[in-house]
N, C-alpha and C positions, 0 to 999 in steps of 0.2 A: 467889407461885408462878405463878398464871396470867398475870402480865406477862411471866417468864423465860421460861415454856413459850412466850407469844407472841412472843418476842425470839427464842427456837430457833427458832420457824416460820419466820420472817421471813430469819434467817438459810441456812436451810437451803434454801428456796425459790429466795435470789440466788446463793447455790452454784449448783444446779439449773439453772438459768437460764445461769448463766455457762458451767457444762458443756455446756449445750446448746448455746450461742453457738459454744464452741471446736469444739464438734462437726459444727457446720452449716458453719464456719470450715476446718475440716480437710478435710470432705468436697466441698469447693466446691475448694480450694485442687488437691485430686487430680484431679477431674473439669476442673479448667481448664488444669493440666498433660495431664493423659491426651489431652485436646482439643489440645492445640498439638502433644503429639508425634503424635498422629495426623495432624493436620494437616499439619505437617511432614513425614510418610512421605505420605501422599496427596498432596503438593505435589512431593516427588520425583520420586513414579511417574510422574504427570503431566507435570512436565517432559521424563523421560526418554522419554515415547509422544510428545510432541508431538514431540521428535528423530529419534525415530525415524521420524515421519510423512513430515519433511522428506527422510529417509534414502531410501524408500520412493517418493517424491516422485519422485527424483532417477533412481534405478533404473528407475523407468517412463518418463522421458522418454527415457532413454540407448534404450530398449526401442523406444519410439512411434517416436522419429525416426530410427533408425537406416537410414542407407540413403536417408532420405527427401529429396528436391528442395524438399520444400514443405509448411507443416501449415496446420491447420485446426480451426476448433473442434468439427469432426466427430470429432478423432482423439479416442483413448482418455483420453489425457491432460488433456483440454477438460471431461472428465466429473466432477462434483465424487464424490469416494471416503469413504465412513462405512462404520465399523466397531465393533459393540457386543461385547463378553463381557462375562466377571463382573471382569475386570479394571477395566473402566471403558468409555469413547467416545472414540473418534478422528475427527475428521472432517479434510481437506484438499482443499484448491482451488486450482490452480496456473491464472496468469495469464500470458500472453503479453506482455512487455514491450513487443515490435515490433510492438505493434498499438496502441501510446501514443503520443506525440508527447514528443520529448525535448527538455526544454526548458533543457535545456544547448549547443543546436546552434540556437541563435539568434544569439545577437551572441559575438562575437569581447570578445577580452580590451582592447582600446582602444573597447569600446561601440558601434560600429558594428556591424550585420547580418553575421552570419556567414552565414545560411542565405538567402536573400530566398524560398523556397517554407514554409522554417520558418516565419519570423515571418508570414508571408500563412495559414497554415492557423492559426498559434494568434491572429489578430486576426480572424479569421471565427469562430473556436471559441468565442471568448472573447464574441463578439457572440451567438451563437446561444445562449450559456448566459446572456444579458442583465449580461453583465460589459463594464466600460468596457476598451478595450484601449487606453484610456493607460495602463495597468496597465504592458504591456511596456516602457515608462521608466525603471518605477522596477525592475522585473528586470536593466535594461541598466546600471543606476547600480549595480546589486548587483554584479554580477559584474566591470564595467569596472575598467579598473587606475589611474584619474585619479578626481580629485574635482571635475570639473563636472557637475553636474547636466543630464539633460536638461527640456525644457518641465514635464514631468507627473511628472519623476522626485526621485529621494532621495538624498544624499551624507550622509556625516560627519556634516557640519553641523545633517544634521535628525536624524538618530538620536540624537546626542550630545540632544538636549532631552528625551528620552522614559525614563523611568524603570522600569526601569535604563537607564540611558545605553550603548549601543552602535556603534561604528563599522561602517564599510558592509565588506562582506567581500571586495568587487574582488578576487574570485573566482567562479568555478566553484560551484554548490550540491554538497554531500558527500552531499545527502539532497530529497526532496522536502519533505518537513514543515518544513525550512527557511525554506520560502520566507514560514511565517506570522511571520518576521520584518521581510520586507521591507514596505515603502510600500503599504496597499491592499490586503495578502493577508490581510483578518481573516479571521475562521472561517467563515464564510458562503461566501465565496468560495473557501477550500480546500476545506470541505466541496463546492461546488459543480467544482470542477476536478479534485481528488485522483483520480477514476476515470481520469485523458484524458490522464496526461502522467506522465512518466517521465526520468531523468537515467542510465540504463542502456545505451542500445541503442548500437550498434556508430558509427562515422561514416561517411556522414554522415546516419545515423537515417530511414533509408527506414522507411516505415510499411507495416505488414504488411495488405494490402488482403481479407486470409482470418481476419484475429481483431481487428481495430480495431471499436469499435464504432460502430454508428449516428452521433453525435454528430462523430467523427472522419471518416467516410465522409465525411459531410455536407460538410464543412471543405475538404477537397482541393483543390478548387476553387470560384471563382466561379460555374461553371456548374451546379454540381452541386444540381438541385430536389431537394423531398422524396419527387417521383415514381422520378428517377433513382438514387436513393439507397437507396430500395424494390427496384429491381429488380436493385441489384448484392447487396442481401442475402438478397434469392432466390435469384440465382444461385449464388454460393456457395453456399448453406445447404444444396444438392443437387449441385453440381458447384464445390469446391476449385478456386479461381483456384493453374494450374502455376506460370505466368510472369507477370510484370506487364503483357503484353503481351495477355494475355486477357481482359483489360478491355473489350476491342473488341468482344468478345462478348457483351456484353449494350447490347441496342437503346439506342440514343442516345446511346454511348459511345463511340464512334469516336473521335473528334476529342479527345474530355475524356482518353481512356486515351495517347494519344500523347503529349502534353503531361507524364503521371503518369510517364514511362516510370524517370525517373531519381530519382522521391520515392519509390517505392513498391517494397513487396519480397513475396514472397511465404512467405519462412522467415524464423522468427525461430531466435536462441540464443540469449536473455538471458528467462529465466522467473521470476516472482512465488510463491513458495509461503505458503502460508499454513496452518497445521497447527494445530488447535487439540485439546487431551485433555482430558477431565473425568473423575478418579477421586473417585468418591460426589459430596462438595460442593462438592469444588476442581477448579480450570481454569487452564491453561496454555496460553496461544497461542507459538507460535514461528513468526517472516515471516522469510522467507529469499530472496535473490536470488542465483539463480546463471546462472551462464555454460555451456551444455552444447554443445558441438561431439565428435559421432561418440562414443565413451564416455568422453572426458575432460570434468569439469567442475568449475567453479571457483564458489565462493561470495561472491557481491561484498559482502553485508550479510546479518546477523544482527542477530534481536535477540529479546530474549523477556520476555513480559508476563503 
């Protein structure tokens, strides 16, 4: 009898056990769906703010520049915009394209120099960021429509060895992140250039001498110290360069802003948005380029992460 009774124990206990399993089993099972469809409506909502930031975005520069000859990182627009409820956080920062350097308006489609102030302001840039600028070799093998190599550069030939195996694109970049395909552009060096160059701006990609940053100022020219350099970002910072021609106006620049007359712009239309929303634990970025001329504007890339 006391065996039986001990064999019901025994029994009755991996029942027990077992029900509790299923049970822990069950309520885990709910709580990991309940989490995903939450998740899932938080990832929605979020999408849809970060859309709408870019919406918003857009409305305000049609706003800032309308009317306008000229901008600046004074204007409204230049201000990064955050926005909290109980809905969640929005935050968005719009970039000035024309104050990057486009480095689609360097060499021509047969590899030769398209721009000769282009490639002179990105082999100074690329110097100043302590990048080797045989770099631009292997950009010109990218884009060129033949398969000779230059000196420092990349065709076919060497891509096809690299795993995955790729040909060169003897094209035009579709994208700036591209370019970490090319010869020499590892990550170090995107990371180190991604802020200073752009494949958006209009041709033949005058640089906007009122939102280009320090690093690009610097670039323009051979002449340009890090004293003169100083004193054109003063001067904007309190007085918006109108024309490219008021360059002149800041001491020591005479001679340098004549020279600039036909590289440099003082308006852009091609802007960087970048719109990020977090509803409770989840984030959605959405980066947007568009084209805004007077209230029409045009969206060159989307994409959302």
């Amino acid at each position: 009898m006391k065996s039986e009774r001990g064999f019901a124990l025994v029994i009755t206990l991996l029942i027990a056990a077992l029900l509790v399993a299923l049970t822990v089993e069950f309520v885990n099972e709910v709580f990991v769906d309940t989490s995903a469809r939450q998740n899932f409506t938080d990832g929605q909502q979020a999408s849809i703010m970060a859309g709408s930031g870019v919406d918003l975005a857009i409305k305000g520069l049609k706003l800032s520049l309308s009317g306008r000859t000229y901008n600046s990182l004074a204007d409204p627009w230049a201000k990064p915009f955050k926005q909290e409820d109980e809905k969640g956080t929005l935050s968005v920062i719009i970039e000035d394209e024309s104050g990057k350097l486009n480095i689609n308006q360097i060499f021509g489609a047969n590899g030769n120099i398209l721009y000769q102030r282009n490639y002179d302001i990105t082999s100074r840039l690329l110097k100043k960021l302590g990048v080797s600028p045989d770099l631009l070799d292997s950009l010109a093998d990218w884009v060129d429509n033949n398969e000779e190599p230059h000196p420092a550069g990349a065709e076919s030939s060497y891509y096809n060895t690299l795993k995955p195996p790729y040909d060169a694109k003897n094209a035009n970049l579709d994208t700036v992140e591209e370019l970490a395909l090319v010869k020499g552009f590892e990550t170090k060096v995107m990371q180190l250039l991604r802020p200073y160059v752009t494949i958006y701006t209009e041709m033949p990609g005058a640089i906007n001498i009122n939102t280009a940053s320090r690093e690009i100022i610097a670039a323009l020219d051979d002449k340009m110290t890090d004293s003169l350099t100083n004193q054109v970002l003063d001067y904007r910072k309190n007085t918006p360069f109108q024309i490219p021609a008021d360059l002149a106006k800041v001491a020591g620049m005479e001679t340098i802003a004549t020279g600039l007359m036909t590289s440099t712009t003082t308006m852009g239309t091609v802007y960087r948005i970048i719109s990020l929303a977090t509803v409770k634990e989840t984030t959605r970025i959405v980066e947007a380029v568009v084209r805004v001329i007077g209230q029409q504007s045009t969206v060159l890339y989307w994409r959302e992460f």
